[in-house]
C-alpha positions, 0 to 999 in steps of 0.5 A: 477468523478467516483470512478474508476477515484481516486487514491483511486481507483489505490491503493484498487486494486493496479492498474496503477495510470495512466490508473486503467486497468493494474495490479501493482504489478504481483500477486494480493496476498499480502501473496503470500510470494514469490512474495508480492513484485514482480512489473510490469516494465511497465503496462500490458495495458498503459505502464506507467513506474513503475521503474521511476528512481533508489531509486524511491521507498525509498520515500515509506518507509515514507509513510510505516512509517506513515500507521505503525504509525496511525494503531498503534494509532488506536490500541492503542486507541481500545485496551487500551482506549476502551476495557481497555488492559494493554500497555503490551498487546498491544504492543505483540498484535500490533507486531504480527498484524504488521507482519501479515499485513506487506506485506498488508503495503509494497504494500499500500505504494508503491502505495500511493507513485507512486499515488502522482506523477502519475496522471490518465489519462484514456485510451490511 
């Protein structure tokens, strides 16, 4: 099995979960603020259906919510156990860094979740 053949693959390039050709989301640009969120109904090249079912996607935002929380740790743990920052330091520096990678999340989280039911099938 290749690296192109994982999830891990489909949600690095934010790619089709079944055939890793087609573009998930319309612009490859997470902080293209317009569009960061802007999906494709239907890949460009296999075409899976990305619009499942109505709510699909709100299974996402538990995933959105465990990335927060280990990017919090991990910042926490650098910031304050390693580098020795106060708690109030962090929490300024960890608020600004979670609105910076915001949109960064709200993609990673929608693909994390269409990944796990959408398995790879290769080309047509």
């Amino acid at each position: 099995m290749s690296f192109k053949e994982t999830a891990i693959y489909s949600i690095v390039k934010a790619k089709c979960p079944r055939c890793h050709e087609g573009d998930f989301f319309e612009t490859s640009n997470p902080y293209n603020l317009k569009k960061f969120d802007k999906m494709h109904k239907k890949c460009p090249v296999c075409g899976e259906d990305y619009e499942r079912e109505t709510g699909f996607y709100y299974g996402a935002m538990y995933v959105s919510y465990g990335l927060t929380v280990g990017f919090g740790i991990a910042v926490y743990v650098v910031m304050v156990a390693l580098m020795g920052f106060t708690e109030m330091n962090f929490i300024i520096i960890f608020a600004i860094l979670q609105l910076l990678l915001m949109p960064v999340f709200y993609r990673t989280a929608r693909l994390v979740w269409i990944n796990t039911f959408v398995k790879y099938k290769g080309k047509n």
